[in-house]
Backbone as CSV, one residue per row, in Angstrom:
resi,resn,N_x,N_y,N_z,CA_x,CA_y,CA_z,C_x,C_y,C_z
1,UNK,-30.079,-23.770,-23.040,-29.988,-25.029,-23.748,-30.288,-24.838,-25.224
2,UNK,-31.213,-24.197,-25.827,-31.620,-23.650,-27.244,-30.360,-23.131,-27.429
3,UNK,-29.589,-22.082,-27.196,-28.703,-21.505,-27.538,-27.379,-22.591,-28.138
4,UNK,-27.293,-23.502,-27.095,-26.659,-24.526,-27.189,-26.701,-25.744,-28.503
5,UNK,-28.050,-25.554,-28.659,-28.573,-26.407,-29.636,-28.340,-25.569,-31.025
6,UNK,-28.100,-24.478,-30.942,-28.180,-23.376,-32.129,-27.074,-23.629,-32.653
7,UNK,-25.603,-23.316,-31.820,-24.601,-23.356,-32.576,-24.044,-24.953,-32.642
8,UNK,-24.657,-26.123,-32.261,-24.320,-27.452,-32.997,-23.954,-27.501,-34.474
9,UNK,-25.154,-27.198,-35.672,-24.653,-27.163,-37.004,-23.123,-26.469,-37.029
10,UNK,-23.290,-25.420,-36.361,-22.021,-24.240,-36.791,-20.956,-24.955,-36.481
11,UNK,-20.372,-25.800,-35.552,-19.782,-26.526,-35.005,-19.466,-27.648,-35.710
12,UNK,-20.235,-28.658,-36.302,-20.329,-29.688,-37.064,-19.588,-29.178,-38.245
13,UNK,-20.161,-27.739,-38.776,-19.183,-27.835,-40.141,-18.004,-26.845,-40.309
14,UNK,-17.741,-26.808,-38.505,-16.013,-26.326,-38.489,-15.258,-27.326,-38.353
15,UNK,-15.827,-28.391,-37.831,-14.878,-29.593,-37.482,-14.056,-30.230,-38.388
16,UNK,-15.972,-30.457,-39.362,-15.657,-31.030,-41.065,-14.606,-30.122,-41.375
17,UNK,-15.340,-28.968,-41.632,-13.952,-28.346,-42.618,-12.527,-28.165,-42.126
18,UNK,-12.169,-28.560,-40.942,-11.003,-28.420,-40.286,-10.356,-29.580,-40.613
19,UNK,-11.441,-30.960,-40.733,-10.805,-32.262,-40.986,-10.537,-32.336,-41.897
20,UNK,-11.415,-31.981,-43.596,-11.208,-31.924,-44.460,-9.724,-31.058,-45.157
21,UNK,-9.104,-29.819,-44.315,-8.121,-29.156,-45.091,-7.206,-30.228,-43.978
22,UNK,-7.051,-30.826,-43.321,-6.112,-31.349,-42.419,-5.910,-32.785,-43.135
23,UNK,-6.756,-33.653,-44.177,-6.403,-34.532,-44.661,-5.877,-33.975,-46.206
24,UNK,-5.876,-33.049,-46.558,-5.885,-32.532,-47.422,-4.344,-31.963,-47.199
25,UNK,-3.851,-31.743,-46.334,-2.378,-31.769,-46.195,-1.581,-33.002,-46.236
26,UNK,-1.908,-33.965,-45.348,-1.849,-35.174,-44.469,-1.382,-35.703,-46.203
27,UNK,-2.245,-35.296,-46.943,-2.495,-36.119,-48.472,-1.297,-35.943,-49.456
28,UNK,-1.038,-34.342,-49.046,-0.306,-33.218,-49.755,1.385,-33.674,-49.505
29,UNK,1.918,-34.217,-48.050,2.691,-34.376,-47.651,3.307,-36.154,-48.223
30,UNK,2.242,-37.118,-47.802,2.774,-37.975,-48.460,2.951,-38.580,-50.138
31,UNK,2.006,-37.595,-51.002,2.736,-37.676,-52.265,4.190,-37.109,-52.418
32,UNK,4.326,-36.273,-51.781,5.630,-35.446,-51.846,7.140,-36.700,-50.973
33,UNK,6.188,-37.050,-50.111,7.072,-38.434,-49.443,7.195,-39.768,-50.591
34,UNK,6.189,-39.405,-51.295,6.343,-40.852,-52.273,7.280,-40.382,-53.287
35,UNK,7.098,-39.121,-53.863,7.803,-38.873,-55.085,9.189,-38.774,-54.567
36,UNK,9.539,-38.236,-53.048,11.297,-38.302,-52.756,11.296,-40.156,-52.603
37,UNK,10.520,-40.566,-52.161,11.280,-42.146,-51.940,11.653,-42.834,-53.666
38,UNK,10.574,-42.045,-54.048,10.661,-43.536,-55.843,12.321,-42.403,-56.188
39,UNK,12.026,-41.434,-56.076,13.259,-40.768,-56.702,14.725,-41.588,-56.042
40,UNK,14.788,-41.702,-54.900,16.157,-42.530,-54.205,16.227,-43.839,-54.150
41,UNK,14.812,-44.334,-54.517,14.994,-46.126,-55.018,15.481,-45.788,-56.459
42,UNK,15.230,-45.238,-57.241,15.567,-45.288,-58.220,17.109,-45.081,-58.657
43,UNK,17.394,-44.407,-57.902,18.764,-44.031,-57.722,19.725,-45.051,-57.413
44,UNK,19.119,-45.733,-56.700,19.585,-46.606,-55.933,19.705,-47.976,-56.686
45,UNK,18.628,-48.167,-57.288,18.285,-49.404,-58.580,19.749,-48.943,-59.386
46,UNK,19.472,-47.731,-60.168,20.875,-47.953,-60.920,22.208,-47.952,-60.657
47,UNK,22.165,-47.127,-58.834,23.576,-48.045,-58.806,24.169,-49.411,-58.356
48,UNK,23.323,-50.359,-58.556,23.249,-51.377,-57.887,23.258,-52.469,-59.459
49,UNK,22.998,-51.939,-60.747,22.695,-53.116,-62.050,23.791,-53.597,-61.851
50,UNK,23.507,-55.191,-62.401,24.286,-56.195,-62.393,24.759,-57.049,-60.885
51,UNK,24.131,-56.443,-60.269,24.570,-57.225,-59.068,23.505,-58.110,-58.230
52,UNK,23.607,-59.091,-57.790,22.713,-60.150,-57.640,21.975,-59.264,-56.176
53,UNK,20.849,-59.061,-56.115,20.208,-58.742,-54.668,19.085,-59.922,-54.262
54,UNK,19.908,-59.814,-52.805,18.686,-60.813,-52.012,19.387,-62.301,-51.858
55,UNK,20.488,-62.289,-52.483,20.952,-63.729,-52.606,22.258,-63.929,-51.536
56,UNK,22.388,-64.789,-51.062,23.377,-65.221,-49.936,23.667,-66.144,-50.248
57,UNK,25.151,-66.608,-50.579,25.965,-67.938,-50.486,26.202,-68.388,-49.530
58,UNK,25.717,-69.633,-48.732,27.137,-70.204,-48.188,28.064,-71.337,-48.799
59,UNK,29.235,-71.224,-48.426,30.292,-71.977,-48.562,29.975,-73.539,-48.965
60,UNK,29.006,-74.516,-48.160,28.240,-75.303,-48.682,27.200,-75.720,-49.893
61,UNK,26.779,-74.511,-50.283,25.797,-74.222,-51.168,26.693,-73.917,-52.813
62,UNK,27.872,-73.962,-53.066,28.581,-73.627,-53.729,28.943,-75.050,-54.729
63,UNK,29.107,-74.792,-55.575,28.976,-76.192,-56.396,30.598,-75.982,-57.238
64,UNK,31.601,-76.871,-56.968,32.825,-77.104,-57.063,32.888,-76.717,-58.833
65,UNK,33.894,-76.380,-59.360,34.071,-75.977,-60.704,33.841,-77.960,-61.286
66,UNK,33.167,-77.951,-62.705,32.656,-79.488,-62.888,31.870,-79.982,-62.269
67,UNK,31.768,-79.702,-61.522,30.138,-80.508,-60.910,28.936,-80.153,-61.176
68,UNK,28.181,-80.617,-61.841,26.699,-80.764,-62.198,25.938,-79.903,-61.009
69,UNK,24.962,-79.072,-61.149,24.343,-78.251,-60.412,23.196,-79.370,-60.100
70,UNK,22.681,-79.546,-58.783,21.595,-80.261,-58.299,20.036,-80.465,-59.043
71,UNK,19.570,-79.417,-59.600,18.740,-79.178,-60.817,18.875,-79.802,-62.352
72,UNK,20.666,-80.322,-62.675,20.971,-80.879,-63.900,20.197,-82.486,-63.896
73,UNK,20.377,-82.819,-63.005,20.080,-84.285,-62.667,18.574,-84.457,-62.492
74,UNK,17.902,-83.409,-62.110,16.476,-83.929,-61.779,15.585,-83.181,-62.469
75,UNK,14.412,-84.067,-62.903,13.561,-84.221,-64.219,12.121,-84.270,-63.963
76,UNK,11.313,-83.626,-64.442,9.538,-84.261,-64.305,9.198,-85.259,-65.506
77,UNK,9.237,-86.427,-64.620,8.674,-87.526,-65.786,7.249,-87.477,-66.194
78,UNK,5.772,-87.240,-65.625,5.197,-87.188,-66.014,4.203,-85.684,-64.803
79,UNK,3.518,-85.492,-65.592,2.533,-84.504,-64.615,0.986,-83.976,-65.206
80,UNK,0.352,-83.647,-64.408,-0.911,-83.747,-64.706,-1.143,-82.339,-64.053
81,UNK,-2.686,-81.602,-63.970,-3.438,-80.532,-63.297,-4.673,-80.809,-63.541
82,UNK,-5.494,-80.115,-62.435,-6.648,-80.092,-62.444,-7.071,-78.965,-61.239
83,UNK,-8.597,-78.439,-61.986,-8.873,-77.096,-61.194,-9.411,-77.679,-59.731
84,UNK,-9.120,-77.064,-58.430,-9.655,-77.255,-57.113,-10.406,-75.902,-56.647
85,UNK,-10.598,-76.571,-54.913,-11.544,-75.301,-54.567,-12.848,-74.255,-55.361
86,UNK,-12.583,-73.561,-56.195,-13.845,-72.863,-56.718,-13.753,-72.650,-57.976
87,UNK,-12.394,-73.140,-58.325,-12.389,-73.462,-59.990,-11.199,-72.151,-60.419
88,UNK,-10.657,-71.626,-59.198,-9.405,-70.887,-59.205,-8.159,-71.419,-58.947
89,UNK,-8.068,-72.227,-58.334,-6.874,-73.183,-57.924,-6.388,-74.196,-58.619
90,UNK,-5.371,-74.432,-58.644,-4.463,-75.221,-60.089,-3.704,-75.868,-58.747
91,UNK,-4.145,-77.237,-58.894,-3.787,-78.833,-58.183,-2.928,-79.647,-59.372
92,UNK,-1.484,-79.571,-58.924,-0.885,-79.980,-59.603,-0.197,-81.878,-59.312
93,UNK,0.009,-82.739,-59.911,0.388,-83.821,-59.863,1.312,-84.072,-60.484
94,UNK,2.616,-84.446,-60.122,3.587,-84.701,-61.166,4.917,-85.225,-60.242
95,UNK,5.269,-86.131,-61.084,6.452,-87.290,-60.528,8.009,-86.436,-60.776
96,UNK,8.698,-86.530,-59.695,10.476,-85.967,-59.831,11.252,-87.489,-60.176
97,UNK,12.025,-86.772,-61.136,13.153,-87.596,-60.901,14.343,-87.378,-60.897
98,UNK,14.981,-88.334,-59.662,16.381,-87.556,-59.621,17.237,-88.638,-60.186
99,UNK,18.104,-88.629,-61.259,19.348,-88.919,-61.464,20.449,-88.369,-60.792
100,UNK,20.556,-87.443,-59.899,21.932,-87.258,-59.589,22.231,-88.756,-58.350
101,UNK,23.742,-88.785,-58.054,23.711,-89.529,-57.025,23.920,-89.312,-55.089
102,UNK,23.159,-87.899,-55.651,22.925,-87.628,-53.910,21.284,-87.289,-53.957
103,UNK,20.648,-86.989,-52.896,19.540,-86.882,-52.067,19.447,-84.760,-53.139
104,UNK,18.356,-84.834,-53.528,18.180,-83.634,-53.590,16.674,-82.976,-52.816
105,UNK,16.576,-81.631,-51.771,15.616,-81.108,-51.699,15.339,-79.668,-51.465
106,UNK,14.471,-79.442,-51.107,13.848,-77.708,-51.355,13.714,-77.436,-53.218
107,UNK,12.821,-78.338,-53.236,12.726,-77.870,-55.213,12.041,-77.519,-55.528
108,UNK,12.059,-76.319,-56.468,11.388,-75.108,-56.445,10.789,-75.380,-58.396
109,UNK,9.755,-75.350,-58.512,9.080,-75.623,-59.468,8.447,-74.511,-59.989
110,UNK,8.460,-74.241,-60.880,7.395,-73.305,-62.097,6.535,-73.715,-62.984
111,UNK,5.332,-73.097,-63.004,4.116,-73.857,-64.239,3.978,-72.553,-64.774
112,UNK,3.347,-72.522,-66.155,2.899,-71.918,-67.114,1.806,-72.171,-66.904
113,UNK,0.547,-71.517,-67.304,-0.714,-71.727,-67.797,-1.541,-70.789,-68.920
114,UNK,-1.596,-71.568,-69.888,-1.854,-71.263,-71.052,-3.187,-71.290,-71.424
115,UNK,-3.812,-70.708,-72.763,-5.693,-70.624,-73.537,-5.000,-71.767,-73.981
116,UNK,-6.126,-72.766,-74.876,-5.970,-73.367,-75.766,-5.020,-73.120,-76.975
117,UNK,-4.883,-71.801,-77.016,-4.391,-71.132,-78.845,-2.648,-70.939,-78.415
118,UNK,-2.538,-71.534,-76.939,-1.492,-71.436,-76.236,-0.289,-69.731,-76.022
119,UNK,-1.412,-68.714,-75.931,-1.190,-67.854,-75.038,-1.394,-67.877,-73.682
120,UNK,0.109,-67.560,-73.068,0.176,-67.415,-72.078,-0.492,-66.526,-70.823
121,UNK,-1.198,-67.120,-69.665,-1.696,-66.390,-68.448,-1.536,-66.329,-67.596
122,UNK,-0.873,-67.591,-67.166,-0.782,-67.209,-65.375,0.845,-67.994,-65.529
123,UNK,1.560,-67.750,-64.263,2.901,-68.278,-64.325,3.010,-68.405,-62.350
124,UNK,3.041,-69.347,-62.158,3.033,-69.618,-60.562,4.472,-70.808,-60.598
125,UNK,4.932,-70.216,-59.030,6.044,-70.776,-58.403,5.590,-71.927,-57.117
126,UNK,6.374,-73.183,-56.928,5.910,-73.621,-55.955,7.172,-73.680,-55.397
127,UNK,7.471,-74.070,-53.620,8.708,-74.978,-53.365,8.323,-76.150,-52.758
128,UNK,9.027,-77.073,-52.781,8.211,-78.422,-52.142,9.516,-78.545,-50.895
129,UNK,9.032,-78.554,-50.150,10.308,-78.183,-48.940,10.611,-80.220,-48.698
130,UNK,10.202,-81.158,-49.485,10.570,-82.763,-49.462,11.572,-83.072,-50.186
131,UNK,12.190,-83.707,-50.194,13.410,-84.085,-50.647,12.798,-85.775,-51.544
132,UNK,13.845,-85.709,-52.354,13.909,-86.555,-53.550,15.098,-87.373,-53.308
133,UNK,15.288,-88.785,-52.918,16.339,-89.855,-52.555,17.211,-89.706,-54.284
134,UNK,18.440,-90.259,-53.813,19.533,-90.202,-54.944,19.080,-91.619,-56.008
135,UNK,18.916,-91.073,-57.347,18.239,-92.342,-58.026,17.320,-92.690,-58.015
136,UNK,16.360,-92.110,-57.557,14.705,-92.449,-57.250,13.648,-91.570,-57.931
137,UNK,12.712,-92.245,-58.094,11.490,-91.263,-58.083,10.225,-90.897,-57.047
138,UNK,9.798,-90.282,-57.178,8.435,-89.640,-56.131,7.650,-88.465,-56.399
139,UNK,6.373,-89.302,-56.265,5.623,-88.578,-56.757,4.664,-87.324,-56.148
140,UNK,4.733,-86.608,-56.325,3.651,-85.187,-55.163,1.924,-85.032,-55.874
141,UNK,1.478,-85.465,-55.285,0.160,-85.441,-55.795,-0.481,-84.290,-55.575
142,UNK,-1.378,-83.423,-55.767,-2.012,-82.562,-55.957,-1.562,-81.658,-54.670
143,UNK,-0.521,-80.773,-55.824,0.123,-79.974,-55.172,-0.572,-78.346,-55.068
144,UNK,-0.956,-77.778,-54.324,-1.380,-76.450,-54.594,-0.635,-75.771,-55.716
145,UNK,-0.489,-75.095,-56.252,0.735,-74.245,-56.807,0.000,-72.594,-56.767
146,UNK,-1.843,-72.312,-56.745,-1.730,-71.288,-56.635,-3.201,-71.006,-57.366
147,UNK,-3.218,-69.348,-57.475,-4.237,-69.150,-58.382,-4.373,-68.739,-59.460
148,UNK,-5.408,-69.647,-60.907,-4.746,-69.432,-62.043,-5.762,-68.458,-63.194
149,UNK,-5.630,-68.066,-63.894,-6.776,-67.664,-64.497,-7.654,-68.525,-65.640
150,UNK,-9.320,-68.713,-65.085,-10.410,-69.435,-65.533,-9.796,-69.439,-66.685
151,UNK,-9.393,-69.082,-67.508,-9.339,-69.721,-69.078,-8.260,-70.062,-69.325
152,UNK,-7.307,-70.724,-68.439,-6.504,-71.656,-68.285,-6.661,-72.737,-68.788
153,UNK,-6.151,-73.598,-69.942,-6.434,-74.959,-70.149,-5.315,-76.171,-69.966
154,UNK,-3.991,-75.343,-70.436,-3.403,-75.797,-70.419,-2.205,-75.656,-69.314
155,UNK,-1.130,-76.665,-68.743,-0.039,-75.909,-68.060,1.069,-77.262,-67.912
156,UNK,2.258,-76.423,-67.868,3.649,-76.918,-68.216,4.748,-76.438,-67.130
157,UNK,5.182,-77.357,-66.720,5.785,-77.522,-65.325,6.936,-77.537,-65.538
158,UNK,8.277,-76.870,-65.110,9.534,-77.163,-65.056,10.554,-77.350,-63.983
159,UNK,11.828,-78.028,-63.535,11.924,-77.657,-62.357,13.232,-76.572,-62.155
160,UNK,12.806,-75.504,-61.299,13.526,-74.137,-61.956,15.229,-74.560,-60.958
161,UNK,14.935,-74.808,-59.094,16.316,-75.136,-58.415,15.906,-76.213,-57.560
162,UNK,16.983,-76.817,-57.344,16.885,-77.470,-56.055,18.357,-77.641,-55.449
163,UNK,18.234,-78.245,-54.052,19.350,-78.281,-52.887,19.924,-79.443,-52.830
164,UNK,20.975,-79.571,-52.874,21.748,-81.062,-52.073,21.740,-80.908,-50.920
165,UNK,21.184,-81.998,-50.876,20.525,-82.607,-49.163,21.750,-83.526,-48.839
C-alpha cells in the first residue's frame, strides 16, 4: 500500500502533463481551423459584393412601379424616453402615424442615443409586430427598445420599414 501511495505524485504529474500538451494541440488545431475558415468567408464576402444577403421577396411584398412604399406614409408624431429597470434600459413612448390608405404592420423602428454635446452612443432597433389602421394614429407606450449607455441623454426615433397588412 506505501508503494502505492509513492507513485501517486508521479502519476498526478503525468496526467497533468499529458493534459496539458493534449490541450495544447486541441488549441494548436483550432487556430489553424479559424485561420482556414476567416480565409474562405472572406473569399466568399468578396464574391458575393453587391448582392443583397439574407433577404427574400415574395411576390406580395413587392411594391408595384409608383406606389409609395408602406414606410412613405407613416410618421412619429410625437415621442418621449425614459430610463427603466436599473437605469440601463431605454422605455420608449411614441405615437405612429399612418397616412397611407391601407392598414400598415411589423414596423421596425430605430433610436439614436446621444451625450448632451450630441455625440452619438448607442443605436438600438425595435419591431413592433402591431399594426397601425389606414389613417389613424396609435400610440405604444413604453416600449423596451433595449440597452443604452448611462450617459445617454438624449434619443431620436425614426421609422426605418414597415408591412402592408
Amino acid at each position: 500500500m506505501r508503494v502505492a501511495i509513492g507513485w501517486l505524485p508521479i502519476f498526478v504529474i503525468l496526467v497533468a502533463a499529458a493534459w496539458v500538451l493534449m490541450s495544447e494541440h486541441a488549441r494548436r488545431q483550432t487556430v489553424a481551423g479559424a485561420a482556414h475558415l476567416a480565409a474562405a468567408t472572406s473569399a466568399r464576402e468578396h464574391a458575393t459584393v453587391g448582392l443583397a444577403r439574407g433577404t427574400s421577396l415574395n411576390p406580395s411584398d413587392t411594391i408595384a412601379p409608383g406606389q409609395a412604399a408602406p414606410v412613405d406614409g407613416l410618421s412619429i408624431s410625437s415621442q418621449s424616453w425614459r430610463r427603466g429597470g436599473l437605469g440601463s434600459n431605454a422605455l420608449v413612448t411614441l405615437t405612429l402615424r399612418n397616412d397611407n390608405d391601407y392598414a400598415v404592420g411589423e414596423i421596425e423602428i430605430s433610436c439614436a442615443f446621444t451625450r448632451p454635446d450630441g455625440s452619438r452612443l448607442t443605436d438600438r432597433t425595435r419591431l413592433i409586430h402591431d399594426s397601425v389602421n389606414m389613417k389613424s394614429r396609435k400610440t405604444f407606450s413604453r416600449l423596451h427598445v433595449g440597452f443604452v449607455n448611462v450617459n445617454a441623454t438624449n434619443a431620436q426615433c425614426a421609422v426605418v420599414a414597415a408591412r402592408h397588412v
